[in-house]
N, C-alpha and C positions, 0 to 999 in steps of 0.2 A: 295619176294626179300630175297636171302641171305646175313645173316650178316655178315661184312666186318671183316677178321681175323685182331686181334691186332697184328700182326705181317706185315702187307699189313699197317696199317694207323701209325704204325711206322716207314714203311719204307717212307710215302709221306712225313711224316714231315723233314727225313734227307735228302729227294729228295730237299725239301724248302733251308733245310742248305745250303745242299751240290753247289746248283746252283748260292748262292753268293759269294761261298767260293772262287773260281775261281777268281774273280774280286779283294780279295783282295792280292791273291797267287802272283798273277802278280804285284801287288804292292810291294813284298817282306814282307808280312805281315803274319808270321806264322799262323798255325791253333790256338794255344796255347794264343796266341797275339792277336787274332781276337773277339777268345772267351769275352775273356778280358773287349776288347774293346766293345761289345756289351752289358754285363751285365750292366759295367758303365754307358753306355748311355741310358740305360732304368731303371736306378738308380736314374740319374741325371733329366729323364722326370720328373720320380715321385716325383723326392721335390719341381722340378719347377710347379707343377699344384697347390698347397693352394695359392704359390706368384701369378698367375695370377689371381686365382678365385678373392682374395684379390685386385688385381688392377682391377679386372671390379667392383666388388662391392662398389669401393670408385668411382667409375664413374657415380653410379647410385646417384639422389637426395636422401638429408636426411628424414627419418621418419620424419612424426609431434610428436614434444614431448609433454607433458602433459603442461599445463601451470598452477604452481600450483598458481598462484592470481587468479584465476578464483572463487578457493573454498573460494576466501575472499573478493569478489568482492561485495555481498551486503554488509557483515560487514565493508568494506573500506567507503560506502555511507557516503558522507560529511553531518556533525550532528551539534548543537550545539553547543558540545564536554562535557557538563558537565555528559555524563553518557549513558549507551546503550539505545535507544530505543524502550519500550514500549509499546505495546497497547494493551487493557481490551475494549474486548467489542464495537474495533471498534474506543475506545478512546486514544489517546496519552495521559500516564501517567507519562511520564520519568522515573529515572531523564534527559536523553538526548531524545530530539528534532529535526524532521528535519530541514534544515536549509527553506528550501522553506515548505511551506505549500501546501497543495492539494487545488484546484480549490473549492471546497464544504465543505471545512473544519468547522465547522461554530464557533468553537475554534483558537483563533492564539494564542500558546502557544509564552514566551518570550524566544527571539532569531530566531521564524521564519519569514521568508520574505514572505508577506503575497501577493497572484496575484490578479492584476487587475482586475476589476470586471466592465464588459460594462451593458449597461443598460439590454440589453438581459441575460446576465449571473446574474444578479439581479432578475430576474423574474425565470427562471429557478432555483439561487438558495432558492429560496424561495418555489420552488414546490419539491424540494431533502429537504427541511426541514416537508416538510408532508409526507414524507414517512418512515420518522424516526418511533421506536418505541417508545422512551420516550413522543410522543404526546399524547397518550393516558392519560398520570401519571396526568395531569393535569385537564384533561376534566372528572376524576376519582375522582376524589378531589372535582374539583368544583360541580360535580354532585350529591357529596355524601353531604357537607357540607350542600347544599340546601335542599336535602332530609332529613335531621335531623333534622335541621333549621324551616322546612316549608317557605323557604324566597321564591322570586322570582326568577325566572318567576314558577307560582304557578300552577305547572302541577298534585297536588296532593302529598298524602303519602302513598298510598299504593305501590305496585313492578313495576307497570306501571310510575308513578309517577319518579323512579329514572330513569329507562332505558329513558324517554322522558328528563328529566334535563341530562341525561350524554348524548344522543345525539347533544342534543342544545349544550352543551358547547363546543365540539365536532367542533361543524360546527362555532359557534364564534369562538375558536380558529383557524382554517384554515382561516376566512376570515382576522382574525387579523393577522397573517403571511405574508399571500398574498397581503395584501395590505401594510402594515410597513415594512414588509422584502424585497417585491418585486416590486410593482409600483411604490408605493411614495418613497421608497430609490432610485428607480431609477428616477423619478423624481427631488428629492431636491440632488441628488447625493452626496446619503450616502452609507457608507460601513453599512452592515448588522449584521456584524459579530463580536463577542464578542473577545474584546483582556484583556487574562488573565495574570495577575500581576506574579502569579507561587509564587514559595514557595523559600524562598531566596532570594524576591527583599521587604523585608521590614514586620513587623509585622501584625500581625492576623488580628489587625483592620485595619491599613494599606489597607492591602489585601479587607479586605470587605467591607470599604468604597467605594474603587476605583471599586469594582463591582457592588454594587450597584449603582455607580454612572452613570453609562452603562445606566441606562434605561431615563436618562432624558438628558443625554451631547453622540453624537455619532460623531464618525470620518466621516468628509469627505473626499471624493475621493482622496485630496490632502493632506491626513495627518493632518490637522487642526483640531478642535475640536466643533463643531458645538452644539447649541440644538438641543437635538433626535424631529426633527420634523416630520419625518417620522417614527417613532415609535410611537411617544404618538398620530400623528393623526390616526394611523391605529389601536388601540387601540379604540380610537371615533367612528371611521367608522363600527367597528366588532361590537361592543355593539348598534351603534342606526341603523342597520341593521339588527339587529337581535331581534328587533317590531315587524318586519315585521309577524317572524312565532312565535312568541311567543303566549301564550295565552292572549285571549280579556283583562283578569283582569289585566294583567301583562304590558300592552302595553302604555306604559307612561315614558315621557323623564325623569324622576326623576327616575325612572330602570335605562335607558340606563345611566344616569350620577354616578349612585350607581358604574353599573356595570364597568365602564370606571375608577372610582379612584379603585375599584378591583383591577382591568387589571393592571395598573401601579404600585401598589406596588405587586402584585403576579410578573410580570417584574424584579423588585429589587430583589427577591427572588428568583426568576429561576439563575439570573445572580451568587448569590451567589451560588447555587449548581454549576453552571460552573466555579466558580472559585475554589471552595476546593474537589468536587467531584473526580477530576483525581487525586489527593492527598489521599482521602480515598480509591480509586481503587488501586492505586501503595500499600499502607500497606494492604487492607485486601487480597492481590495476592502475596505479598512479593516480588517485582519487582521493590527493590530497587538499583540493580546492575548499 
């Protein structure tokens, strides 16, 4: 195919002119005039195309805009208010608290609202307290004391000797849970659960009287103040069921009764770690904000 001379696609383009030119002649519309009038109107397109794009694009729905509460939506979470929220380990330290408490919490620090607890969620929470880590600390203790001791239940003093006393104690404390935490509070329909004084509602001793006092007076269901009778009998229950596997020498109710006023004041003394403990966790984390 030969290519088309620039003089031949010059002349098509005045052929294009030329062939409207006519239409305006007869108007009395000069050449000079027509010109004119054409550049204008293809002047005039091009400022009107931003204004249209502009009216479709206000036609179209808004973007989603960022919502910035979003980024402050846990730190908005209703608290306390005495200070940010806390926790070491799993534990609330303060100084601010949620306002409700968690279902399993086995702490109600002061100001939260602590939930309902049915006899089923009694039992279950009694079985989320055996799976904690700190049950160990105790059955470590008591296993070790005996073995230095030589007290009861008299499984020896050689390395055999402690691993059998720190299993027994082991399985005493679960059955003591189980049964004070979880049946008989459901049962005599008590709360389980330790409610701590906190630091700012009253002096040191204050403070540890009223936890200690936890082991022998506990809340019932309705907020009242009851004897811990499902505590101190599941206390009974863990020690003289625990004859059962103890050694022949060891298996005598003057044990289990030994071991039963243990229980009760080791109780006093746990209570007291739960009440100053989340205190020494907030200063040695410095998480006093």
């Amino acid at each position: 195919m030969r290519p088309i001379p620039p003089s031949s696609a010059r002349r098509g383009n005045v052929d294009i002119f030329e062939s409207i030119l006519p239409l305006y002649s007869r108007m009395g519309i000069p050449r000079s005039r027509f010109t004119s009038l054409l550049v204008s109107a293809v002047f005039m397109c091009a400022l009107s195309l931003p204004c249209h794009a502009d009216d479709a694009a206000s036609g179209l729905p808004d973007a989603p805009q960022p919502n910035p509460d979003r980024a402050h939506e846990k730190a908005a979470a209703p608290t306390t208010g005495r200070g940010r929220v806390n926790v070491v380990f799993g534990v609330h330290v303060g100084p601010g608290y949620p306002l409700e408490a968690g279902k399993w919490d086995i702490i109600i620090n002061p100001g939260e609202r602590p939930q309902p607890l049915s006899a089923t969620d009694k039992v279950l929470f009694a079985m989320h307290e055996q799976a904690q880590a700190y049950v160990v600390a105790p059955a470590f203790i008591s296993g070790g004391i005996g073995y230095i001791r030589g007290s009861d239940p008299q499984y020896g003093t050689d390395a055999g000797g402690f691993g059998e006393r720190f299993g027994a104690a082991l399985l005493r404390g679960e059955t003591d849970r189980f049964t004070g935490d979880g049946l008989l509070a459901a049962l005599f329909h008590q709360d389980p659960r330790f409610y701590r004084e906190g630091e700012g509602n009253g002096s040191i001793v204050h403070r540890g009287l009223s936890a200690a006092r936890q082991a022998i007076v506990r809340r019932n269901d309705d907020g009242q103040e009851r004897i811990n009778a499902s505590g101190i009998l599941g206390h009974a229950v863990a020690n003289f069921v625990a004859l059962s596997y103890y050694p022949s020498v060891s298996q005598h109710a003057s044990v289990a009764a030994k071991g039963f006023a243990v229980a009760v004041s080791a109780d006093a003394g746990s209570r007291l770690v739960q009440e100053f403990g989340p205190d020494v966790l907030r200063l040695a984390f410095r998480r006093n904000q």
